[in-house]
Structure formats: structure tokens, C-alpha cells
N, C-alpha and C positions, 0 to 999 in steps of 0.2 A: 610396805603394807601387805602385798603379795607374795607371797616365795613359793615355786614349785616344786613340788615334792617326786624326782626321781631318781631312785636309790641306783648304785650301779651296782649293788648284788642281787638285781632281778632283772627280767628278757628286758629289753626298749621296748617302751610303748610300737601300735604297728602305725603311728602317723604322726601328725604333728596334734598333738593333745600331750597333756601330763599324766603320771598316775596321780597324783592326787596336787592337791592346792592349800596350802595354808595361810590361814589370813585372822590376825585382831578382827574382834567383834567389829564390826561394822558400824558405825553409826546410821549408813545408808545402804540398805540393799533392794535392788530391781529383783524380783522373778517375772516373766512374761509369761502370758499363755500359749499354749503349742501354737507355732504361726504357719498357714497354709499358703500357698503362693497366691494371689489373688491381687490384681494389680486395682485402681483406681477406678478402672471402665470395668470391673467383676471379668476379665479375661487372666484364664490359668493356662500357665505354658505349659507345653507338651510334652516336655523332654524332663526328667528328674534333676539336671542340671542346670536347667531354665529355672523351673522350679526353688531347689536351693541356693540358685543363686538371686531370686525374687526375696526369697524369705530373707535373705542374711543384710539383702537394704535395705527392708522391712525392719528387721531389727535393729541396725542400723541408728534409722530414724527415732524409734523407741527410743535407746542407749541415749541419743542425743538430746530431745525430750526431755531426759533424765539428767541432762550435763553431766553425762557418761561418757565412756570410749571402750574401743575396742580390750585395751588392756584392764578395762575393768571388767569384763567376762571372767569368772571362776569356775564356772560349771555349764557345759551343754548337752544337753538331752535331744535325740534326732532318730527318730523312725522313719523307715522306708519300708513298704507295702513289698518290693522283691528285694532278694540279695543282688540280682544285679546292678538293684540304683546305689548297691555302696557305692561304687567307685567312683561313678556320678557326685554322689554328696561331696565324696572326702575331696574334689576337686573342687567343687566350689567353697567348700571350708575351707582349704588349704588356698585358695585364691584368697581368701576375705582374712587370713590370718598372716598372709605374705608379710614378711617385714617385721614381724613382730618377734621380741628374744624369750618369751615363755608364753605358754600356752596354755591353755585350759585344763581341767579334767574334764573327759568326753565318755558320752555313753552312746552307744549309738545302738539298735531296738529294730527287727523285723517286725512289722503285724499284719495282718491279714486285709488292713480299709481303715479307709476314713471314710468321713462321710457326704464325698461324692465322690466315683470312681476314677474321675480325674486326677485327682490329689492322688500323691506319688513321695511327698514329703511332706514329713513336718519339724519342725523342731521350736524349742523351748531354750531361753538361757536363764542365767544367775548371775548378777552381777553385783559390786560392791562400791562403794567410794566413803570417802572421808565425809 
């Protein structure tokens, strides 16, 4: 139902994401909205890897809600407030995708804030199923 799209006459993606993802119309698809770390008790971690790694069992949770999985993600959308929290995210992405044999297409977005200064990530997904 999936198949990832990357060609071997262009550079490799620089992580573990696809260039692109094709997939049959859907009968079911998730989009979420951007999810901000924010735990149960309204406490936000401090570290950008706390962070996305809050958001991605946030998501998670959503996915499953959905009688979704991991492998049904197509597309993720993920801003980070500095280019230092790349490395940050891409580690907790890359944790939350371990084990998995194709991967997403990913976009990952510097901006300037959200909307408390806390927040240091955010990201959004796409997901599919039968």
C-alpha cells in the first residue's frame, strides 16, 4: 500500500526519512495538528529532545486512537525555533523510527516561536490505512 520513493540517481536523503512516498487513494487518512510537548500535568521539557521525544508519544497515542501505527506515517512536518534543535529532533525521530524498513517523507522548517517561549518543537504528521 506504501512504497518509498528513492531514486538512486539523486544525493540520499541526509537521515532517515524518504524523498517522497507513494501510496493508493486512501480510504483512511489521519492529519494531526502541530503537537507542542506538553505532558498531562501542562509541564514542557526543557531540552528540544525531551521535547520531541514528548511529542512523537503524543503522536503515538493519536496514531493508535486511529488504529494506526507507526508505519502508517507518510509524511512529517517538524519545526524547530533554532538550527541547533535539528540534531536534537532528528535523534528523537530516529529513535521513534528505529526498526522500521521505510520511512517517511520529512520536511523539517526553522521559525522564529511558537506560542510560548518554551516550546522549542513542534511537529505535525500524515498518516494512511486501509
Amino acid at each position: 500500500m506504501i512504497t518509498t520513493v528513492n531514486p538512486a540517481d539523486i544525493a540520499p536523503t541526509f537521515g532517515h526519512y524518504s524523498h517522497g512516498v507513494e501510496f493508493a487513494l486512501p480510504k483512511r487518512m489521519l492529519k494531526t495538528s502541530g503537537q507542542l510537548a506538553v505532558d498531562m500535568q501542562k509541564n514542557i521539557p526543557e531540552s528540544a529532545f525531551s521535547q520531541a521525544t514528548l511529542i512523537f508519544e503524543n503522536l503515538e497515542k493519536i496514531l493508535i486512537s486511529s488504529k494506526m501505527k507507526r508505519e502508517n506515517i507518510i509524511h512529517l512536518a517538524a519545526y524547530v525555533t533554532e538550527r541547533s534543535y535539528m540534531q536534537e529532533y532528528m535523534r528523537a525521530r530516529d529513535n521513534y523510527f528505529q526498526g522500521l524498513s521505510q520511512f517517511p517523507a520529512s520536511t523539517l522548517i526553522i521559525v522564529s516561536g511558537f506560542t510560548k517561549p518554551e516550546f522549542k518543537v513542534e511537529i505535525e504528521l500524515t498518516a494512511i490505512s486501509n
